[in-house]
C-alpha positions in Angstrom: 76.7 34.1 -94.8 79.6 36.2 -96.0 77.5 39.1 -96.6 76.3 39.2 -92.8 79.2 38.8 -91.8 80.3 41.8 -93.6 77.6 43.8 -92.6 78.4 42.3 -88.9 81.8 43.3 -89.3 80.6 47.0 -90.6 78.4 47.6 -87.9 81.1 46.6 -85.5 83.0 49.4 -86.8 80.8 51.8 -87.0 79.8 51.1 -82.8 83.7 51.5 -82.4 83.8 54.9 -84.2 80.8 56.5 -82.4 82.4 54.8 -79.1 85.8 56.3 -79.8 84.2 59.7 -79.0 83.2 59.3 -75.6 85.7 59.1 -72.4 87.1 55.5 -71.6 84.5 54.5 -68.6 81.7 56.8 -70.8 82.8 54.6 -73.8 82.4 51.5 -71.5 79.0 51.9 -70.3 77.5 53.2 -74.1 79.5 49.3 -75.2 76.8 47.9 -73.4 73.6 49.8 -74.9 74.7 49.5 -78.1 74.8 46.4 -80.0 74.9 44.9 -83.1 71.3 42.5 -83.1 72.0 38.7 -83.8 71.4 35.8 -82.4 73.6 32.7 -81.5 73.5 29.1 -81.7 70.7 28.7 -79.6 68.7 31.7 -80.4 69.0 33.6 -77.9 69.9 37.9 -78.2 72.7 39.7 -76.6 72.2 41.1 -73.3 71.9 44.8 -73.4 72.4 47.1 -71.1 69.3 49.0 -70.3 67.2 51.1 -67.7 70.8 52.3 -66.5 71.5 55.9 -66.1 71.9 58.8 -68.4 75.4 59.9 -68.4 75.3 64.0 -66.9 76.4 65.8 -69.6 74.9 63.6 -72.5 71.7 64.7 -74.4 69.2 62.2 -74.8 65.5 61.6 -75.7 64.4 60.8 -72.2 61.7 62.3 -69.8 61.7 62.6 -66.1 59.2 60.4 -63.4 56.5 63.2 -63.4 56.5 63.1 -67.4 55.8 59.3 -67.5 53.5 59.8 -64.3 51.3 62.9 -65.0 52.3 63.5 -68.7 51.8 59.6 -69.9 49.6 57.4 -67.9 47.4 60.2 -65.8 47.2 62.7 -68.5 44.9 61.1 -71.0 42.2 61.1 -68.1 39.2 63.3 -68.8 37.5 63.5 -65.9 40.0 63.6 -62.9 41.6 67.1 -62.3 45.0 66.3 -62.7 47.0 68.9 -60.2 50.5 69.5 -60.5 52.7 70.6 -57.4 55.1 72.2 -58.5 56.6 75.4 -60.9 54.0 76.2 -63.7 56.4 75.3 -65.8 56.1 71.4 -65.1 52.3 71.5 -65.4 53.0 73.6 -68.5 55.4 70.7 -70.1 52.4 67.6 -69.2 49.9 69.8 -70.4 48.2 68.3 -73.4 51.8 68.0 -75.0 51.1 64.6 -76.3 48.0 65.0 -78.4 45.7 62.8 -76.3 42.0 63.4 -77.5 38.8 62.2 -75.2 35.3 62.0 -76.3 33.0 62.4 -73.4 30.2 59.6 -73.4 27.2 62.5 -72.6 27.2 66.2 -73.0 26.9 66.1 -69.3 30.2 64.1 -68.6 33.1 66.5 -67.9 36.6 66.5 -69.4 39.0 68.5 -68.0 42.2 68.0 -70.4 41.7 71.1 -71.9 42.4 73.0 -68.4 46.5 73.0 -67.0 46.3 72.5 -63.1 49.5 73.5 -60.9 49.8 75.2 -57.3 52.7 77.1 -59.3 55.3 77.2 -56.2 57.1 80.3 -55.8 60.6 80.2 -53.5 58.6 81.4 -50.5 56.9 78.2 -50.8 59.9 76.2 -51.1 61.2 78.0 -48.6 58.4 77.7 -46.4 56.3 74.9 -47.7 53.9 74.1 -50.0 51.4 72.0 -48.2 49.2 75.0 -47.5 48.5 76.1 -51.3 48.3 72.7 -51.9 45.1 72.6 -49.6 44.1 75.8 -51.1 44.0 74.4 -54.8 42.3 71.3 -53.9 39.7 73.2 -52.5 39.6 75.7 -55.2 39.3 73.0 -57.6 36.8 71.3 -55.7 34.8 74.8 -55.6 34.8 75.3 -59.3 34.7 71.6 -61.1 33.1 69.9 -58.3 34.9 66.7 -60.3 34.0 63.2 -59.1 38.4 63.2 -58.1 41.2 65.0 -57.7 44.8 63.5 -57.8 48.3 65.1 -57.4 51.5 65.3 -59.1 54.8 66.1 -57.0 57.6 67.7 -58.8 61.4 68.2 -57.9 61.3 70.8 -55.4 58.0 69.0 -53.3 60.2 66.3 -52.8 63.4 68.2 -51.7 61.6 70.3 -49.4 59.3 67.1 -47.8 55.7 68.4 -48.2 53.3 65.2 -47.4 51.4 65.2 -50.4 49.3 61.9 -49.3 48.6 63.2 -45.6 46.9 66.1 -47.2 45.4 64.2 -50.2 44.1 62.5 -47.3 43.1 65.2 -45.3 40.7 66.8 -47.9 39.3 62.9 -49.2 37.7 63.2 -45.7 36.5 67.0 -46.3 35.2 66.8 -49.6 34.0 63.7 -49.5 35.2 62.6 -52.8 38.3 60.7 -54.0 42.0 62.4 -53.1 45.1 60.9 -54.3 48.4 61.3 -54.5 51.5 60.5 -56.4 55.2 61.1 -55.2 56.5 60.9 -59.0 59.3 63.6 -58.6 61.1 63.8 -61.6 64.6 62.6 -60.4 63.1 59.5 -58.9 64.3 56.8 -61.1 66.3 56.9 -64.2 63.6 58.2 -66.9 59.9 58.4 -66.9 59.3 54.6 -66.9 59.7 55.0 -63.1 56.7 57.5 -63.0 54.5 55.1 -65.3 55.4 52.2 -62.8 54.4 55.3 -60.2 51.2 55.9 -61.5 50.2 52.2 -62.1 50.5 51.3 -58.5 48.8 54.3 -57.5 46.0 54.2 -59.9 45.7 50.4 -58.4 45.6 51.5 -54.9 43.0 54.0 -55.1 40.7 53.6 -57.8 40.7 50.3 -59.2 38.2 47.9 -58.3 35.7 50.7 -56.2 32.6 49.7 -58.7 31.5 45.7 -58.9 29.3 46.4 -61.5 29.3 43.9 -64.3 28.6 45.7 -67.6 26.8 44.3 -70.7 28.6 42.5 -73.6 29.8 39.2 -73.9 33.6 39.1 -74.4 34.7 42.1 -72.2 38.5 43.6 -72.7 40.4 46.1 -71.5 43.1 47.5 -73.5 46.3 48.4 -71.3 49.4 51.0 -73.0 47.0 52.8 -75.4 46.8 56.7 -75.0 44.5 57.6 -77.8 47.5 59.8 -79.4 45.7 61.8 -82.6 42.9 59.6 -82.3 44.3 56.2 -82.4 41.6 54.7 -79.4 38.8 55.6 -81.7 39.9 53.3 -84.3 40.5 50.7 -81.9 37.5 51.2 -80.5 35.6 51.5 -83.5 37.3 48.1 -84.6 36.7 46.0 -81.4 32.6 47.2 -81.2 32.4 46.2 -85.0 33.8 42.7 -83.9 31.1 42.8 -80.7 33.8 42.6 -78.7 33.2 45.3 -75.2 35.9 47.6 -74.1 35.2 47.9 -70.6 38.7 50.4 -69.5 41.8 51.6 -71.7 44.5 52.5 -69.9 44.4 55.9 -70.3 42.8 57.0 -73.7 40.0 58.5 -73.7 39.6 57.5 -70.3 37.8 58.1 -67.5 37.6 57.5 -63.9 34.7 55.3 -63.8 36.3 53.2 -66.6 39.1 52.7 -64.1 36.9 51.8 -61.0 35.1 49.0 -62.9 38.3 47.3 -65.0 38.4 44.8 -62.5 35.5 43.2 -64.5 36.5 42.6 -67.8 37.6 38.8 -68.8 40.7 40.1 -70.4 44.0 42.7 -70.3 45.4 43.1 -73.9 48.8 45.2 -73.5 49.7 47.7 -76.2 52.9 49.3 -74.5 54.1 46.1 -72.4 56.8 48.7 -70.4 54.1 51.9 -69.5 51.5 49.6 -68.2 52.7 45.6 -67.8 52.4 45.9 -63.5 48.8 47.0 -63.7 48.4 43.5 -65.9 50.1 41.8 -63.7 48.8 43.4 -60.3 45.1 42.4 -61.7 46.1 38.8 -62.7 47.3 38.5 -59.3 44.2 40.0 -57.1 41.3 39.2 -59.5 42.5 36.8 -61.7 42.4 38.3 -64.9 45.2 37.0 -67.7 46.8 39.0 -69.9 47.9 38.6 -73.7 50.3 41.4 -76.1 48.9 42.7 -78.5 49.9 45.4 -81.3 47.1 47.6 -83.3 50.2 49.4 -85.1 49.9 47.5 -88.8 47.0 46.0 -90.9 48.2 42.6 -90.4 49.5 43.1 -87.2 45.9 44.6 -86.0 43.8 41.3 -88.0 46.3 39.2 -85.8 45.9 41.0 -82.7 41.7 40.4 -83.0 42.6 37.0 -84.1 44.3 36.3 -80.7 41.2 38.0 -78.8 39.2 36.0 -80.4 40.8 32.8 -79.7 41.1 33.5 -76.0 37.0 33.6 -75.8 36.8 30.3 -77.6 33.4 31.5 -79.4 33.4 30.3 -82.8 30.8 33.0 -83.6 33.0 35.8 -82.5 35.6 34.0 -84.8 33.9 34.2 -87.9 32.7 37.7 -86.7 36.6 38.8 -86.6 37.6 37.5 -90.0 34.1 39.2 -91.5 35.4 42.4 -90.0 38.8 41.8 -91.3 37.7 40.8 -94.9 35.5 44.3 -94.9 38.7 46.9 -94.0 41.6 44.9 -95.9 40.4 45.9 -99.4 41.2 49.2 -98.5 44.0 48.8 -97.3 45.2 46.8 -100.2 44.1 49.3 -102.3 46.4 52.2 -100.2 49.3 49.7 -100.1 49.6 49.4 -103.7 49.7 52.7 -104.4 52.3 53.9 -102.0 54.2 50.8 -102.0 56.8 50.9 -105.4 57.6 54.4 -104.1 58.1 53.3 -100.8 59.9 49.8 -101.0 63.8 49.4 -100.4 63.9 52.6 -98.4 65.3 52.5 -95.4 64.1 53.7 -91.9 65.7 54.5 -87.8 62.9 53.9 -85.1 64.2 55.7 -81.6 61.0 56.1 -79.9 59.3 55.1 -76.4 57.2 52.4 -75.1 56.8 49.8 -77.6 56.7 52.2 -80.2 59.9 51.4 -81.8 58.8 47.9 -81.8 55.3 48.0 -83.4 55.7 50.8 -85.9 58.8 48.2 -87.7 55.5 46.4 -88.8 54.1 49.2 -90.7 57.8 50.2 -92.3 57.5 46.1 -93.2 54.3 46.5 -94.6 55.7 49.2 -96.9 58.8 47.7 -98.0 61.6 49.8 -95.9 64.0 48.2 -94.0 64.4 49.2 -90.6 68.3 49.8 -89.5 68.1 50.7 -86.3 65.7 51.1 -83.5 65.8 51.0 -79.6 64.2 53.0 -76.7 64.5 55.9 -74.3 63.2 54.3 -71.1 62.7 50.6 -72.2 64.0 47.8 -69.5 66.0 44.5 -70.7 62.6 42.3 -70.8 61.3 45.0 -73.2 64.6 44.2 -75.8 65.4 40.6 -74.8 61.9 39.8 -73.6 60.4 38.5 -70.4 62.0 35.2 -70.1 65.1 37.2 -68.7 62.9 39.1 -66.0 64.7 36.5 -63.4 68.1 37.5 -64.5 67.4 41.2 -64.0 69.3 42.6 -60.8 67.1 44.9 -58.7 69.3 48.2 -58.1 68.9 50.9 -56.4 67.1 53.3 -58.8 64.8 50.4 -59.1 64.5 50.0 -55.2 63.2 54.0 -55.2 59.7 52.6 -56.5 57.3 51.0 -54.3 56.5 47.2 -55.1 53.1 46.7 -53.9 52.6 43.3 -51.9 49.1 41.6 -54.0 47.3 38.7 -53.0 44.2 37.8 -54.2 41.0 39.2 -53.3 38.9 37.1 -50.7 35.7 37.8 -52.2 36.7 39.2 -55.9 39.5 36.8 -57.0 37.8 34.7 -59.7 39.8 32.8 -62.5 38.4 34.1 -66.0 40.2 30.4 -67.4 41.4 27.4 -65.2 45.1 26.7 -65.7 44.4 23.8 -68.2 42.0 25.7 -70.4 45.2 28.5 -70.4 47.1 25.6 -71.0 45.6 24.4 -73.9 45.2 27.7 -75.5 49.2 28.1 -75.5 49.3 24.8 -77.1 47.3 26.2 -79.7 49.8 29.2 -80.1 48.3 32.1 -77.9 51.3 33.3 -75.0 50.1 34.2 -71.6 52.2 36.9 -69.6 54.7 36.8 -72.6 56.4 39.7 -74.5 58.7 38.0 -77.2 60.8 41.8 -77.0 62.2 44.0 -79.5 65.4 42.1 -80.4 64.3 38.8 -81.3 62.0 40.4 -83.7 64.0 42.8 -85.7 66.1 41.6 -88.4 69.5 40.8 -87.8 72.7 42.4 -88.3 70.8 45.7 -87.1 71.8 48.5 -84.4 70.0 48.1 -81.5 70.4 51.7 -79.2 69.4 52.4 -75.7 68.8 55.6 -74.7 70.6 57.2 -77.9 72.2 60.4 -77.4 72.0 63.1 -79.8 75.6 62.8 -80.6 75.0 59.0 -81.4 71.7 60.5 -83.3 74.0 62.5 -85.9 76.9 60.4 -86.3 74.0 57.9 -87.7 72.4 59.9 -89.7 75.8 60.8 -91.2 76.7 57.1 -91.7 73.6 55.7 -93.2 71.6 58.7 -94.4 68.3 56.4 -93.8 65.2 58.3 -95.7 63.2 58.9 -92.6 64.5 58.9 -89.0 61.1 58.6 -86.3 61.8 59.9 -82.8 60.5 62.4 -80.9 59.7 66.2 -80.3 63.1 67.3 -78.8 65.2 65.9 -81.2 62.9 66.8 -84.2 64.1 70.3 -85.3 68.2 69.1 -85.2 67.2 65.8 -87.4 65.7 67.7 -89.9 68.7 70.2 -90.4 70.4 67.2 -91.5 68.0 67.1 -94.6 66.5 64.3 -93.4 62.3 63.7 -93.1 61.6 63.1 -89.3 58.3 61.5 -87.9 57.5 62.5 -84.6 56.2 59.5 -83.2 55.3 60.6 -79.9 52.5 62.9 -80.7 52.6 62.4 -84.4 52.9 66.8 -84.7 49.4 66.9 -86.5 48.8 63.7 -88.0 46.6 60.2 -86.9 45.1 58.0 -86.2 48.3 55.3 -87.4 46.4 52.4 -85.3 44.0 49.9 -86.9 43.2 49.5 -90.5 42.1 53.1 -91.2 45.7 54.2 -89.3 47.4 51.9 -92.1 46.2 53.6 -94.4 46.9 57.3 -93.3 50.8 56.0 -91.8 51.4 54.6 -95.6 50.5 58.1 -97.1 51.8 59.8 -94.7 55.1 58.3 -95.4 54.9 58.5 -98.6 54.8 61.9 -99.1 57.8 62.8 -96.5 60.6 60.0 -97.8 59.9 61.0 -101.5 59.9 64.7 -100.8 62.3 66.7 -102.5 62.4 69.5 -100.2 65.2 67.8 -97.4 67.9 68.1 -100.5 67.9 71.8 -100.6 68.6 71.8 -96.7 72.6 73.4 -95.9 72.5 72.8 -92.1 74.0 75.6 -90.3 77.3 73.7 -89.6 77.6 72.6 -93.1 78.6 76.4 -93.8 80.5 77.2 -90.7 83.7 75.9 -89.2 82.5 73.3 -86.2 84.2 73.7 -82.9 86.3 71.0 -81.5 88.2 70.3 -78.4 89.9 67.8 -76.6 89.2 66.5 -73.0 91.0 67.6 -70.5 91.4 65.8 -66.7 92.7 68.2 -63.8 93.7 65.9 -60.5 
């Protein structure tokens, strides 16, 4: 006990020191999102303060609405041509920058992720409207792909200068006869890119889901929600869930396609991967078709066997039981195998997770699986329920930011609304230790007496790295280049750079030697960063009345 309270006290300290850098009301607001994890008497985590506002002026890891919009959920989508409106340079920046690979089902199917759309505005069209070229490149885009749909993106300027994307998304639906939608994401709409994903749920809801009834073959039928098939990692999941005769019917969006989307409204279950990117379209289809929905992780070995385990138990079919733990007992042996070779030179060392989505979450199981400890972790656009869990979601006060996003008013289907379980038989399944609409969170989860960050800055990112010297800090591309002047190994968790898969057994094994290599490479000590050699600036503040 008096060790953690030492280490308490320590951390306490160093939150003080990093505080002490910032302006008094800066300093204020950063108290809140950063916080020493432990629990109290009763269990519960400290409240942080998250989903607020960047400071202007800091530097952090976050995206804009368009990036979680076009960039995240939309951009993994192989078959929709994806049109930006906006500067090239937006369509440039969502533009296959997260490594999202599709695998079209025929030779005949079309995948057009390998193309960058944009209506690239010029000043004369923000200074006379865009709405025109926007017809233009819907048309053009029509003449040369004739795809099955067309959606667009607006950017900054679109929605400063007021062209109505949706009256002419509309407009050419009618002319071309094929589906037209639009999405206002503009990128200062919300406080980071969570508000696009949130964006691009409800309009992926609205216009596409549920336009094919079809009910496909296979018995137990999923859909896997906040998976993006980053260096490959849906193709192990899939490869996984068809060994256990288990039928993916939609992923939400990897290796995706618009027909997927039309006919998820079948499938007997959601499984969420990244509970803050995609958790309303769970909820949104609960709520009009009455499918549940269950967390789930494929980031780990065990965490991936207990993931199955779960989907297995929600079915209630003792065959697909014992299929699961046959499929299980086939890929652990290698994994084993991988484990013990990489583990002695792993264990003890110690890791930072500073990642989106659930990311920072999930990949703690593989560093656990390894040995490492993680010391700190936390999220660039994660809300309260995705630290603290959901049980605070009726604590959270809707502000403004918040009120910029549409909340679509559901109510179950007349005709389509059909219960995949009766309350009791979800009842009794919870009894048995399977959570409905429940995301335990971050905090509860990680150790305690660890640094839990919100939107770290890249200030906050240094001073750490200068306090702890962890052996491998995993973030993402913008802050890559600076971490590694510090002579520390960064993973780039985001788009992995050029490695994957990391989900699913065979992603176990190729995260452990991955790892491997980079915390017990020699190369980071022979790194003098550039400000180890030259005098560092300094000033103080300065307030003019």
């Amino acid at each position: 006990m008096s060790d953690e309270k030492n280490t308490a006290a320590k951390l306490e300290k160093i939150k003080a020191e990093i505080l002490a850098k910032y302006p008094t009301k800066v300093a204020r607001k950063r108290a809140k999102q950063i916080l020493v994890n432990r629990k109290d008497s009763t269990g519960k985590v400290p409240e942080v303060g998250a989903n607020m506002r960047t400071v202007p002026g800091i530097i952090t890891q976050r995206g804009c609405s368009y990036a979680g919009c076009k960039g995240v959920v939309l951009g993994p989508t192989r078959d929709i041509v994806n049109i930006t409106h906006g500067p090239v340079g937006c369509a440039y920046y969502s533009w296959l920058t997260r490594r999202n690979q599709t695998r079209p089902e025929s030779e005949t199917d079309e995948n057009f992720m390998t193309y960058c759309f944009t209506t690239d505005m010029q000043e004369e069209h923000i200074v006379f409207g865009g709405e025109k070229k926007l017809k233009q490149a819907i048309q053009e885009a029509y003449d040369l792909f004739h795809p099955k749909a067309i959606s667009v993106f607006a950017t900054c300027p679109v929605g400063l200068i007021g062209d109505d994307i949706h009256a002419v998304t509309r407009e050419m639906k009618e002319k071309l006869g094929i589906n037209v939608f639009a999405f206002s994401c503009e990128g200062y709409k919300g406080v980071s890119q969570s508000a696009g994903h949130h964006i691009a749920n409800n309009g992926i809801f609205t216009h596409v889901v549920g336009l094919d009834d079809t009910i496909g073959k296979g018995k137990f039928r999923i859909n896997l929600l906040g998976e993006y098939n980053i260096g490959g990692d849906s193709f192990e999941i899939e490869r996984i869930l068809d060994a256990c005769g288990i039928t993916l019917v939609s992923t939400y969006s990897g290796n995706s396609s618009i027909d997927h989307f039309a006919n998820s409204h079948t499938a007997d279950l959601n499984a969420i991967m990244c509970h803050r990117s995609i958790n309303y379209m769970a909820e949104m289809m609960e709520t009009k078709f009455g499918i549940p929905w269950i967390k789930v992780n494929f980031i780990g070995a065990e965490s991936t066997a207990k993931s199955l385990r779960k989907i297995a138990q929600y079915f209630e079919d003792e065959e697909l039981k014992a299929r699961v733990e046959e499929v299980i007992a086939a890929e652990m042996p290698a994994v084993k195998v991988s484990l013990e070779k990489v583990k002695p030179r792993c264990e003890g060392k110690r890791a930072m997770l500073f990642v989106g989505g659930s990311r920072a979450h999930h990949y703690q199981d593989l560093f656990a699986e390894l040995g490492m400890e993680t010391l700190a972790a936390g999220y660039e656009f994660g809300h309260r329920d995705d630290y603290e869990g959901r049980k605070v979601l009726p604590s959270i006060k809707v502000d403004a930011d918040s009120r910029n996003i549409e909340e679509l008013h559901i109510t179950p289907d007349a005709k389509r609304y059909v219960p995949r379980k009766d309350e009791e038989s979800l009842k009794k399944l919870e009894n048995e230790g399977l959570a409905f609409r429940e995301y335990e969170g971050l905090m509860p989860d990680m150790k305690e007496n660890t640094l839990v960050i919100d939107d770290i800055s890249h200030f906050e990112t240094e001073k750490l790295i200068e306090m702890f010297k962890p052996d491998i800090f995993c973030a993402g591309i913008k802050e890559k280049y600076a971490i590694q002047k510090s002579g520390i190994p960064m993973k780039q968790l985001h788009s992995y750079d050029s490695g994957g898969p990391y989900a699913g057994f065979k992603g176990a094994i190729n995260f452990y030697e991955e790892i491997e290599r980079m915390v017990n490479a020699k190369v980071w000590s022979y790194i003098t960063p550039p400000w180890a050699a030259e005098p560092e600036l300094s000033a103080n503040y300065a307030w003019v009345a």
